[in-house]
N, CA, C and O atoms as CSV, one atom per row, in Angstrom:
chain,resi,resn,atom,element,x,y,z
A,1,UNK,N,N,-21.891,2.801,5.879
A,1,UNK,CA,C,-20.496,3.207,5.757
A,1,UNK,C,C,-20.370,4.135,4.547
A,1,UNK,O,O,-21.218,3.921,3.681
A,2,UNK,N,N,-19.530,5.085,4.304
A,2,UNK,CA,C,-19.866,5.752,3.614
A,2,UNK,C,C,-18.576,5.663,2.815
A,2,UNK,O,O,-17.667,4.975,3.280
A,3,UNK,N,N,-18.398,6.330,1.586
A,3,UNK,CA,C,-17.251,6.031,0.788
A,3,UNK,C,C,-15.835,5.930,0.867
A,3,UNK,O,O,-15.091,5.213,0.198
A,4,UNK,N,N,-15.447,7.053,2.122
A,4,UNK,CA,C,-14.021,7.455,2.478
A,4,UNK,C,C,-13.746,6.195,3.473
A,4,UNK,O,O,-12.577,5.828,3.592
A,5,UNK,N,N,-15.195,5.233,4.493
A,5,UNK,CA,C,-14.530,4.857,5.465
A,5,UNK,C,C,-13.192,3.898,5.342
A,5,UNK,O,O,-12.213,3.911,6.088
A,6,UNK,N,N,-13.351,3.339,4.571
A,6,UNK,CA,C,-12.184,2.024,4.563
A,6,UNK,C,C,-10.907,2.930,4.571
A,6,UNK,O,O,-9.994,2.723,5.371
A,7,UNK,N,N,-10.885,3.704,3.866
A,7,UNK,CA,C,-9.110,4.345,4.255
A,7,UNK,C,C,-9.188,5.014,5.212
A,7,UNK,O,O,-8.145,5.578,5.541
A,8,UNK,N,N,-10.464,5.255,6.093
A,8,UNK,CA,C,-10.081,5.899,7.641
A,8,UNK,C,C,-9.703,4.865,8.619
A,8,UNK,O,O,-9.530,5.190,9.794
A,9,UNK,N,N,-9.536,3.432,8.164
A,9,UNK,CA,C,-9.554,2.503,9.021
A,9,UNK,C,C,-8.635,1.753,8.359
A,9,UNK,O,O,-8.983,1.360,7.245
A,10,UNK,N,N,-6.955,1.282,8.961
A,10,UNK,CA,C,-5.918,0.474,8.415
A,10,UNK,C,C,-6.310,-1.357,8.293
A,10,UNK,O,O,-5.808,-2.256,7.618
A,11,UNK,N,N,-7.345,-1.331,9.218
A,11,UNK,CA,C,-7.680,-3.036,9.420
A,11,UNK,C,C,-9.022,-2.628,8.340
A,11,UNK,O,O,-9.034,-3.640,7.639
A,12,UNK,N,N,-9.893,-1.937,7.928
A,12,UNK,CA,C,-10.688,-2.353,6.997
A,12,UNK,C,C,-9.722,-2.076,5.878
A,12,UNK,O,O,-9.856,-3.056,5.145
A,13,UNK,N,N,-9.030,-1.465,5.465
A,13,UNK,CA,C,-8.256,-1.232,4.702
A,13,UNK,C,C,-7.837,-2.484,4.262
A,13,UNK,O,O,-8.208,-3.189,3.324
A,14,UNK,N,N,-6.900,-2.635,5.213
A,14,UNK,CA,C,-6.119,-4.253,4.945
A,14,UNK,C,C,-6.858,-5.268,4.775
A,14,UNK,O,O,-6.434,-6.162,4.043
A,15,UNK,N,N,-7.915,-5.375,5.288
A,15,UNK,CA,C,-9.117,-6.740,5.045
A,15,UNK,C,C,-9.748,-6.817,3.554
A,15,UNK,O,O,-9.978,-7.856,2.935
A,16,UNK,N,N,-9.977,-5.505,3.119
A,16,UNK,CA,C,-9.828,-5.432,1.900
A,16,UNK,C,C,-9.644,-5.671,0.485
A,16,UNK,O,O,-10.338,-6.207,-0.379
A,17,UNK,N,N,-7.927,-4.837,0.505
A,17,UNK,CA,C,-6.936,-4.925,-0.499
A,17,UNK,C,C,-5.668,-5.422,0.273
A,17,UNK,O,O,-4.678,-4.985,-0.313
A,18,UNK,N,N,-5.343,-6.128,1.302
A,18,UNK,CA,C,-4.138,-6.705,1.902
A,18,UNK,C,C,-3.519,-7.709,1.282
A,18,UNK,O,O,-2.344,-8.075,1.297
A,19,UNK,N,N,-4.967,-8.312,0.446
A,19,UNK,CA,C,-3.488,-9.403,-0.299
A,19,UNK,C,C,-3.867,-9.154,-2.126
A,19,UNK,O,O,-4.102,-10.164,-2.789
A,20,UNK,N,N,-3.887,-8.095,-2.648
A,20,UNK,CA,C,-3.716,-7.676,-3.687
A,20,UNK,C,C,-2.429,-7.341,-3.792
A,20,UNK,O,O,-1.977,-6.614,-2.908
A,21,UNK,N,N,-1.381,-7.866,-5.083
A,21,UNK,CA,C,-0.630,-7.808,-5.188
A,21,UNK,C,C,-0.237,-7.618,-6.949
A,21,UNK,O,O,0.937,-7.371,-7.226
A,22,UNK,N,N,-1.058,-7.719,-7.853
A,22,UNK,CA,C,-0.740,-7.313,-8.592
A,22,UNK,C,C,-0.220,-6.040,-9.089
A,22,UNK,O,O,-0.256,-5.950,-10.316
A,23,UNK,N,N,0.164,-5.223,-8.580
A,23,UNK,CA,C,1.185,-3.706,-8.068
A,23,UNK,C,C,2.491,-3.988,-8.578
A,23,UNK,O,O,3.177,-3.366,-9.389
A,24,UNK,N,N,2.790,-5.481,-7.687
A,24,UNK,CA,C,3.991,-5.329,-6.809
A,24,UNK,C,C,5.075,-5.216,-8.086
A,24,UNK,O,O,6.175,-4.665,-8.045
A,25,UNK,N,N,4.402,-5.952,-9.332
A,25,UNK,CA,C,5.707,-6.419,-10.573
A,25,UNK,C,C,6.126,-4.987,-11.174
A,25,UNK,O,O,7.265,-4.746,-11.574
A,26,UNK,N,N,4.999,-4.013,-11.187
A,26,UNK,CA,C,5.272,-2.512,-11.286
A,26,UNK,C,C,6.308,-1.913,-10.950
A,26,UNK,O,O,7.306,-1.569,-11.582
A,27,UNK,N,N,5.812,-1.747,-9.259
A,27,UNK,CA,C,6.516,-1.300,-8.613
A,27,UNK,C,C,8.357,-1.615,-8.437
A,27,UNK,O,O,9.267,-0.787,-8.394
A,28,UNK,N,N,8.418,-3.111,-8.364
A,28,UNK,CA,C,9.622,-4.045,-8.347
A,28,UNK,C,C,10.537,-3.327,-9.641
A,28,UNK,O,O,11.563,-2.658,-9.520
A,29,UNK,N,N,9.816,-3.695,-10.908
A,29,UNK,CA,C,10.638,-3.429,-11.686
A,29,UNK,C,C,11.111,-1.681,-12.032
A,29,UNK,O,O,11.989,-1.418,-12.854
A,30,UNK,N,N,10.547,-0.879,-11.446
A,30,UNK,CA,C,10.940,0.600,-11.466
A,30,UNK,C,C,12.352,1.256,-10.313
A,30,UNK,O,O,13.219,2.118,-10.462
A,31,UNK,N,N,11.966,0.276,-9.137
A,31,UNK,CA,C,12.888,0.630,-8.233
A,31,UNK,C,C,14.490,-0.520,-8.362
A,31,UNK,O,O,14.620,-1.734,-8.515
A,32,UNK,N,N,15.384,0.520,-8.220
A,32,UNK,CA,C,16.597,-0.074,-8.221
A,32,UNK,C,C,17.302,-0.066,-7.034
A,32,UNK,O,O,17.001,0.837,-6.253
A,33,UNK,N,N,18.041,-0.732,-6.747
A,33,UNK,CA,C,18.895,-1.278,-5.157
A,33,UNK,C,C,19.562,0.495,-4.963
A,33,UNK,O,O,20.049,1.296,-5.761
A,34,UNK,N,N,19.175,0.543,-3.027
A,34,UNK,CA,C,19.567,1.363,-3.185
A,34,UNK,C,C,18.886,2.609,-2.204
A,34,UNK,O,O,17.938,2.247,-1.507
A,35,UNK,N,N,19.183,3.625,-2.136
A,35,UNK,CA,C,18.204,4.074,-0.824
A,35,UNK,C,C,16.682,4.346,-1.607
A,35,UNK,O,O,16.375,4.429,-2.796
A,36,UNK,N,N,15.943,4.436,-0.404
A,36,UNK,CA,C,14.714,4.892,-0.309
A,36,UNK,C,C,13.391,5.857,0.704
A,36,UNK,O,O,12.945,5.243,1.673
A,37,UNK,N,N,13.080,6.661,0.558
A,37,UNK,CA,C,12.300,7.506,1.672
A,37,UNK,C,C,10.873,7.033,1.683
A,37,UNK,O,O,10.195,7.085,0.657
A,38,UNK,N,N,10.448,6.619,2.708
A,38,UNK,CA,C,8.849,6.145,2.975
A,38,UNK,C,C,8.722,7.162,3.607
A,38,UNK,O,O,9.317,7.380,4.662
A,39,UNK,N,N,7.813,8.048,2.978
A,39,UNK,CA,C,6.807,9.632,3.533
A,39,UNK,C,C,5.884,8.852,4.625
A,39,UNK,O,O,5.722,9.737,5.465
A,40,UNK,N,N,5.477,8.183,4.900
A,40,UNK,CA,C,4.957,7.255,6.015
A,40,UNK,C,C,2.735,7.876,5.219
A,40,UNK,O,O,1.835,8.525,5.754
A,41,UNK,N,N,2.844,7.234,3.942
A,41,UNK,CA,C,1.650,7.633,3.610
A,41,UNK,C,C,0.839,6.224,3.453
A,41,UNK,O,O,1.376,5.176,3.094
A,42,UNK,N,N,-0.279,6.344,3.718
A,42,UNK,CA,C,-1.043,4.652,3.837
A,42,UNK,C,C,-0.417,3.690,5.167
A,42,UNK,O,O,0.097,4.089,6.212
A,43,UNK,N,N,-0.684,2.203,4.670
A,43,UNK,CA,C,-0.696,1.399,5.329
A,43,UNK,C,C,1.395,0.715,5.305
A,43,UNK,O,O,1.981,-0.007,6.111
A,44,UNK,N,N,1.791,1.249,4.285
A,44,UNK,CA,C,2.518,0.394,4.290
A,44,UNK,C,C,2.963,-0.469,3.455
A,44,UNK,O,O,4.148,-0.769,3.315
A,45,UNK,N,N,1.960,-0.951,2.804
A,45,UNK,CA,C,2.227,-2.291,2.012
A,45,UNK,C,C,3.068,-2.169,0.656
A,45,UNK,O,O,3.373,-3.275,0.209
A,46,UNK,N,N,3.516,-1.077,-0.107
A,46,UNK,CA,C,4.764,-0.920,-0.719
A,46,UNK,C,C,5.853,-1.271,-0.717
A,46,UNK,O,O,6.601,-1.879,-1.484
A,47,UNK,N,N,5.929,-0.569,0.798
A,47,UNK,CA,C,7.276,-0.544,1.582
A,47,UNK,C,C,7.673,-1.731,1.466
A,47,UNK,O,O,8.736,-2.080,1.978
């Protein structure tokens, strides 16, 4: 397998880093109530 494969693939992807979550307190505390645009980039797991 070569370096890029796991992000050519959403299930190796997710098997992965799917339950990594140390992000999330980052992310949480930057965004405020309120709209938001998902560019539809990755898997998702932000969102």
């Amino acid at each position: 397998m070569n370096s890029l494969a796991e992000y050519s693939s959403p299930l190796i992807y997710e098997s992965e880093y799917g339950g990594y979550t140390d992000d999330f307190d980052v992310f949480c505390s930057t965004v405020t109530k309120g709209e938001a645009l998902d560019i539809a980039c990755g898997t998702g797991r932000n969102t």
